[in-house]
C-alpha positions in Angstrom: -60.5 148.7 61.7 -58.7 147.8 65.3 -61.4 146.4 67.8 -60.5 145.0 70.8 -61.5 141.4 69.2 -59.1 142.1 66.0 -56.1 144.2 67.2 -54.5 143.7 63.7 -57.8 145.2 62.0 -57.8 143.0 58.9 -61.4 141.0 60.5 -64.0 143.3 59.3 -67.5 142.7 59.2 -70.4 144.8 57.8 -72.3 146.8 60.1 -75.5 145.1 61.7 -74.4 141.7 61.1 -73.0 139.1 64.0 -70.9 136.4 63.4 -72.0 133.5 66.1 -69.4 131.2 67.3 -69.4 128.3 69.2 -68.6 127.6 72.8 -65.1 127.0 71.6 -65.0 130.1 70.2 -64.5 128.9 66.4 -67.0 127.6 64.0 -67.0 123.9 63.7 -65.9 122.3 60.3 -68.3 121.2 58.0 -70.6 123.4 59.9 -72.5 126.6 57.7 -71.3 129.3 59.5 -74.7 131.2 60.5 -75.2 135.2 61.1 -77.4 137.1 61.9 -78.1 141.3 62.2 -77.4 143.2 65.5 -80.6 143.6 66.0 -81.5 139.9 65.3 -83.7 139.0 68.4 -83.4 135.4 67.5 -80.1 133.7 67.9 -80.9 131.5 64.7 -81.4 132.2 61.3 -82.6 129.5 59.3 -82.9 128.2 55.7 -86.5 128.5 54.1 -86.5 126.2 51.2 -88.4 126.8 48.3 -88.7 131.0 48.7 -85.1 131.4 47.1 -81.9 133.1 47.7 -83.9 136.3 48.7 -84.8 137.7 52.1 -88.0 136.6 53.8 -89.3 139.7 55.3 -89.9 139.4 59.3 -88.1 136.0 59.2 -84.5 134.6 59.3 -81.9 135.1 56.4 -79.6 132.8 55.0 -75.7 133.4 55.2 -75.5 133.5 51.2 -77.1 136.8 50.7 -73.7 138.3 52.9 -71.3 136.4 50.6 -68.8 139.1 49.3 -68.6 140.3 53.1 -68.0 136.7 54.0 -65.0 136.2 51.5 -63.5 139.6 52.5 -63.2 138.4 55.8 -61.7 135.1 54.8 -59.1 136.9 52.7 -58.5 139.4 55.4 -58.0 136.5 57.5 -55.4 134.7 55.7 -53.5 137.7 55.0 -53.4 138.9 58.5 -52.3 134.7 59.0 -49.4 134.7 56.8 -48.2 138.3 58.0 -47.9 136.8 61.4 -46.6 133.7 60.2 -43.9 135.6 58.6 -43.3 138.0 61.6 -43.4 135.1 63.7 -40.6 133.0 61.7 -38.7 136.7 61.7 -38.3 136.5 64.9 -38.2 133.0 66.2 -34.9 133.2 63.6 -33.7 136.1 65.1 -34.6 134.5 69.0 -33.1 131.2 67.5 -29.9 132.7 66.8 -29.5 134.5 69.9 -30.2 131.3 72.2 -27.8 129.8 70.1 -25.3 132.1 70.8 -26.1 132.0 74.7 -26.5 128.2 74.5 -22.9 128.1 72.9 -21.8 130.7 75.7 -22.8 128.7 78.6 -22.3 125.2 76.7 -18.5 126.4 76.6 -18.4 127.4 79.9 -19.7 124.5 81.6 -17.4 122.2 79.3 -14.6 123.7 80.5 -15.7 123.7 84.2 -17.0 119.9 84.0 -14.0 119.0 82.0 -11.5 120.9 85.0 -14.1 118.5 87.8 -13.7 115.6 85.5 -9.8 116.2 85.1 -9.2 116.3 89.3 -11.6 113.9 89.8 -9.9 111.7 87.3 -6.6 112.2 88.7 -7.2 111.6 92.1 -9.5 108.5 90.8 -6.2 107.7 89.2 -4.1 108.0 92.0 -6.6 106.5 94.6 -6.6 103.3 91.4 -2.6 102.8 90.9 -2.7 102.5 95.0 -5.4 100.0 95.4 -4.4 98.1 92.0 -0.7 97.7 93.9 -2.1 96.0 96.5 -4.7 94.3 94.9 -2.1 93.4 92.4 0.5 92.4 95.2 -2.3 90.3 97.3 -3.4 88.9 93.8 0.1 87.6 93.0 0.4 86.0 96.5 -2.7 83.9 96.0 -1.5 82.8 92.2 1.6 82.1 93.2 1.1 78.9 94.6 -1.3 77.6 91.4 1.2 79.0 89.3 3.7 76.3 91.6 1.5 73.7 91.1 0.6 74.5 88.0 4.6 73.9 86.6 4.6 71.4 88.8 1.7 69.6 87.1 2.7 70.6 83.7 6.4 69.0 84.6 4.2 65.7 85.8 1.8 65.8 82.6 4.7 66.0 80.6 6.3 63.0 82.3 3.8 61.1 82.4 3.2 62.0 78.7 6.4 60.9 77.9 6.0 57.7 80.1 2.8 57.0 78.0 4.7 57.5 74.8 7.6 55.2 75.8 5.0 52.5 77.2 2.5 52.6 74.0 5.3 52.1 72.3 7.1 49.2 74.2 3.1 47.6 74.4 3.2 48.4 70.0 6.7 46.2 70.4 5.0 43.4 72.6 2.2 42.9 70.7 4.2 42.9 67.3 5.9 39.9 68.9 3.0 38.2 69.9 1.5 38.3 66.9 4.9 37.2 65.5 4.9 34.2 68.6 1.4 33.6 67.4 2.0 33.5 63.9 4.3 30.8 64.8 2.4 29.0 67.3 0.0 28.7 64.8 2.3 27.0 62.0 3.8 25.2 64.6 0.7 23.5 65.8 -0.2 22.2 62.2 2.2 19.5 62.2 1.0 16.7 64.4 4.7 16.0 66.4 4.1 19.6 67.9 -0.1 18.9 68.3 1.2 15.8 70.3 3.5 17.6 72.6 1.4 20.5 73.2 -0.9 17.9 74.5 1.9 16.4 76.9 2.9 19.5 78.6 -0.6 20.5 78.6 -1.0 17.0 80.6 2.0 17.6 82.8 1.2 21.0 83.8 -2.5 19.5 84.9 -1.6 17.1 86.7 1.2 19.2 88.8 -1.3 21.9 89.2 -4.1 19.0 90.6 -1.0 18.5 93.4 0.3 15.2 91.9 4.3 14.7 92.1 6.2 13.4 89.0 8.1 9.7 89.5 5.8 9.6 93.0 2.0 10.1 91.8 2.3 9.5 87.9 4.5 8.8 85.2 5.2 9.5 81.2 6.0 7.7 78.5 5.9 4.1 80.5 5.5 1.2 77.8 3.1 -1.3 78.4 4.5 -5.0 77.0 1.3 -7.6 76.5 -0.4 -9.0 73.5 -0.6 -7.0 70.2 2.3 -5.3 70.7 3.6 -2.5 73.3 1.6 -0.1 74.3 3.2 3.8 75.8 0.2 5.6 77.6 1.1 9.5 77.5 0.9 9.2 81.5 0.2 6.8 84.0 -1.9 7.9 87.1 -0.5 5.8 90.2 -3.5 5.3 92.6 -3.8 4.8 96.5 -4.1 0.4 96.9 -1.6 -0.1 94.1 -3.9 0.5 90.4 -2.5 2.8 88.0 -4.8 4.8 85.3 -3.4 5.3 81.6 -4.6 8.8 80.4 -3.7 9.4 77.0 -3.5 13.7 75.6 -5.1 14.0 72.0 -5.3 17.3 70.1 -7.2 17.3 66.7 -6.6 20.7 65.9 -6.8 20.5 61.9 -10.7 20.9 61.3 -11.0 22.9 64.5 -8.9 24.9 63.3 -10.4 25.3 59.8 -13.9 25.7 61.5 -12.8 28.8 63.3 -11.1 30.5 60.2 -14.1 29.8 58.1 -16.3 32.7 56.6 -19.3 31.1 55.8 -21.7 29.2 57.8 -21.6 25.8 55.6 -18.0 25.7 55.5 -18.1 25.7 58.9 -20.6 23.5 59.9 -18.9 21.0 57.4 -15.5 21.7 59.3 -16.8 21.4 63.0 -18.2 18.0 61.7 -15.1 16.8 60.7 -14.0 17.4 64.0 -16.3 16.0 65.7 -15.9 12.9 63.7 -11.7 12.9 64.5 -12.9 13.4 67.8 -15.0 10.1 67.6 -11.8 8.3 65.7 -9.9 9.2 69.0 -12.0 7.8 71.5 -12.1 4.2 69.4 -8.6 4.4 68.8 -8.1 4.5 72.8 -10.6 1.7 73.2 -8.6 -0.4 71.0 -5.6 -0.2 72.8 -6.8 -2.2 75.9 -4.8 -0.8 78.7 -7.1 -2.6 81.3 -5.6 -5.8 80.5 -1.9 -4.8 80.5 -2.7 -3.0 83.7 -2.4 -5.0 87.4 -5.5 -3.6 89.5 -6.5 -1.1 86.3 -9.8 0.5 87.1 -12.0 -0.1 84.8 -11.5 3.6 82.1 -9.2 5.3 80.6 -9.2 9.1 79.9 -8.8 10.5 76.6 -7.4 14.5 77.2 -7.8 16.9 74.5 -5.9 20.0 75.8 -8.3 22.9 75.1 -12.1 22.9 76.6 -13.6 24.2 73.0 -12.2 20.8 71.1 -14.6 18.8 73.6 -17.8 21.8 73.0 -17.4 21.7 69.5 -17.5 18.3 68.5 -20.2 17.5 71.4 -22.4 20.3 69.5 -21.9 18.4 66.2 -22.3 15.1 67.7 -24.5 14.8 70.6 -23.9 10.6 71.4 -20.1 11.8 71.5 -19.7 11.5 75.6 -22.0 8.6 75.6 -20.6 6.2 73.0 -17.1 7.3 74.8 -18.3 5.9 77.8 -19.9 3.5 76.3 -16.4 2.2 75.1 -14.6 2.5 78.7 -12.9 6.1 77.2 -13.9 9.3 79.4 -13.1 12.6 77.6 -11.8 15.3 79.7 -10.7 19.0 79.0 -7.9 21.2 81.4 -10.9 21.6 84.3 -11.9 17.8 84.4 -8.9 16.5 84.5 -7.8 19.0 87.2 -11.1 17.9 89.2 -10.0 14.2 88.6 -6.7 14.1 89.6 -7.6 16.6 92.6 -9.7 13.6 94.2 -7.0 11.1 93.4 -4.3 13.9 95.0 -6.7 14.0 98.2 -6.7 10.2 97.8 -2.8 10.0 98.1 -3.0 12.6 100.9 -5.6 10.0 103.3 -3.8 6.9 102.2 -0.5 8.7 103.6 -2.5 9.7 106.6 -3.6 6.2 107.2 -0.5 4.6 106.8 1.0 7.3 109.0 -1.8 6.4 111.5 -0.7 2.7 111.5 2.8 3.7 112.0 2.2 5.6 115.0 0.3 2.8 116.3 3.0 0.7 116.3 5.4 2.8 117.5 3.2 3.4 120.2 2.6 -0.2 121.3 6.4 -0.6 121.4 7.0 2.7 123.9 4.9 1.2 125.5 6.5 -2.0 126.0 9.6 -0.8 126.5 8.1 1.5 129.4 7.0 -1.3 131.1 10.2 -2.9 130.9 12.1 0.3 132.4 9.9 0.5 135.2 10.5 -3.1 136.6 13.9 -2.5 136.3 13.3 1.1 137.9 11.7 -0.7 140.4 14.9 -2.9 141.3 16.8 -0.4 141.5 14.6 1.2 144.3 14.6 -2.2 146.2 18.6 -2.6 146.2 18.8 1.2 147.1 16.9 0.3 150.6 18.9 -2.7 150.6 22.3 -0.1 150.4 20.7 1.9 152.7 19.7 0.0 155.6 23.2 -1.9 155.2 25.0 1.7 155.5 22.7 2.7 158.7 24.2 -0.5 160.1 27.4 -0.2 159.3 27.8 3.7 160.4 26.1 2.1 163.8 28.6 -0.7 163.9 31.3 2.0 163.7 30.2 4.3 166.4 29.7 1.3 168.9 32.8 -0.9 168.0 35.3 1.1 166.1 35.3 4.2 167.3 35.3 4.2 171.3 38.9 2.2 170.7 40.2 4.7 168.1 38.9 7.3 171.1 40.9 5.8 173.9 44.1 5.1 171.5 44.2 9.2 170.9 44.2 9.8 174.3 47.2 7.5 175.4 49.0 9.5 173.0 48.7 8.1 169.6 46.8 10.7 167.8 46.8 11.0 164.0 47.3 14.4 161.9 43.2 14.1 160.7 40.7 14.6 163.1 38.2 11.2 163.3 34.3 11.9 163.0 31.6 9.1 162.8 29.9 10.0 159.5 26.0 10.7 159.4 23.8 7.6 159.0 21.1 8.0 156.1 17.6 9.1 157.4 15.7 9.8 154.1 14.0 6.2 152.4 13.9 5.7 148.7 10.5 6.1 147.1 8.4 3.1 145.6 7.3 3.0 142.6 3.5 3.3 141.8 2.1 -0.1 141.2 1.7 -1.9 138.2 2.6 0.5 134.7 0.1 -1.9 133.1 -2.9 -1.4 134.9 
């Protein structure tokens, strides 16, 4: 039956009985769902355990003695639920459809009007784009212009300089291939002891030319030395200020030097630097023995024993620490490129202050005679001053004589008729006197 509670009119209840709901309007799950008759007074009906499943008379009832109404209701309540369910999906189809059709309607119609915007809008964008892209294209191309200049211009220079580099690497591959080829050779050249010797020399020469000394003038080569046990040839001979002369002889014991530094393993060349130092020590008593003191006039009192490179000396010093001392010890000093240089420095300043001196002394003589020879000029200067006066004064007189004596005569002659074709004047007599000179130049 329609109520206005259940328009549909599937909820029926049996008459007398109320179905009480909860503030929400629905029973609550897990809840017995509790009724009551209409004319209930109490709004509770409660369970009375231990009496059964039957009515208690004056008291509450239980909800199981209405059970077949209770599942009628439940049935008509999920019928009338599905029915509306079904109604409902009827016609949310039938609504679904017709939106979509109006959807679809208005979908289309607003494509094509936003599609028609988008299409000016685009075309004047467009337009509006090509313009500013010309210009910003135009201004863009003035401002790369010059990098793209400079750009060939440094890609011209790169490649120039590339090709310089190219041409240069291999000119420097060239210059070392011959150095290595010059060194190769310098190497086997050096092993025979003619071209050890006259590396030595030149190394010598070039020493002594770079200390400022002069060849034939401030040291010689190759001078032999005659005496007892034989002529002796000193590589050079040092001439020194006061007339003495210093024998320095060039020494290059390259063999076990040379072994030392091509050795691999540290015994090998410890034994070769040992060996050195031991030619080394051979040298120096080889010098000694020569005596060049005593075939010297005014010798000082050492020769020098030169070995051409500054590690010969530092090796064989390391190996044999009494080297320098027994040298000395024997009258020998041993001296490398930058000793040598030192020495012969000193004995070029020495050249240069025994010039100055005996340039001093010449000037002093020279001045002493000026001076002498002064004096003489001004005595005779001094004559000549005296005889001028002399001339002078005899002049006055004469010019005086003239006027007084001469003249007058001459006068009277040209006036009784005997005049000449040149007139006579009286010359002037001298007024000015000559100048003594100022005393004695000596004083």
């Amino acid at each position: 039956m329609r109520t206005a509670s259940d328009p549909i009119g599937f909820i029926s209840r049996p008459p007398g009985l109320v179905v009480r709901r909860s503030w929400t309007g629905r029973a609550k799950p897990g809840k017995p769902l509790l009724v009551r008759p209409s004319n209930q007074p109490c709004d509770r009906i409660c369970h009375s355990p231990g009496r059964g499943s039957g009515p208690h008379p004056g008291g509450p009832m239980t909800v199981f003695q209405h059970w077949p109404e209770l599942l009628a209701l439940a049935a008509a309540l999920a019928l009338g639920f599905a029915l509306g369910l079904a109604a409902a999906r009827a016609g949310a189809g039938r609504s679904r459809e017709a939106f979509k059709a109006l959807a679809a309607d208005a979908l289309r119609d607003n494509t094509d009007t936003f599609l028609a915007l988008a299409g000016e809008r685009f075309q004047r964008f467009e337009e509006s784009s090509e313009t500013d892209w010309d210009t910003r294209r135009k201004a863009l191309d003035d401002t790369v212009a010059p990098l793209r200049e400079a750009l060939d211009r440094y890609r011209v220079e790169a490649h120039e300089l590339e090709r310089a580099r190219s041409q240069r690497t291999g000119e420097l591959g060239s210059e070392l291939r011959e150095l290595a080829a010059q060194t190769s050779r310098l190497s086997d050249a050096l092993r025979g002891s003619a071209a050890r010797g006259r590396w030595g020399e030149l190394t010598l020469r070039r020493t002594a030319e770079l200390a400022g000394l002069s060849e034939h003038c401030d040291f010689a080569e190759q001078v032999t030395l005659g005496g007892g046990n034989g002529a002796q040839r000193p590589d050079m001979l040092v001439r020194l200020p006061g007339g003495r002369e210093l024998a320095v002889d060039a020494k290059a014991p390259l063999d076990a030097y040379w072994r030392a530094s091509q050795a691999s393993a540290d015994a090998e060349r410890d034994a070769a630097l040992d060996e050195h130092a031991r030619s080394v020590r051979r040298h120096v008593d080889a010098l000694a023995g020569r005596d060049y003191a005593t075939r010297l006039e005014r010798a000082p009192d050492f020769v020098v024993l030169f070995l051409p490179d500054e590690g010969f000396l530092a090796a064989a010093a390391s190996r044999d620490r009494a080297l320098i001392e027994h040298a000395l010890g024997k009258g020998v000093v041993l001296a490398t490129p930058a000793t040598l240089y030192a020495l012969l420095g000193a004995v070029a300043r020495g050249w240069r202050d025994a010039r100055l001196e005996a340039n001093t002394r010449e000037v002093l003589v020279h001045a002493r005679e000026l001076d002498e020879r002064l004096a003489r000029f001004v005595e005779h200067l001094g004559k000549i001053g005296a005889n001028l006066a002399r001339s002078v004064e005899a002049y006055n007189s004469a010019v005086g004589s003239l006027e007084s004596r001469v003249l007058p005569q001459t006068r009277r002659m040209r006036e009784l008729g005997a005049e000449g074709a040149r007139p006579l004047a009286a010359p002037e007599p001298v007024a000015i006197a000559v100048r003594a000179t100022g005393g004695d130049v000596t004083a």
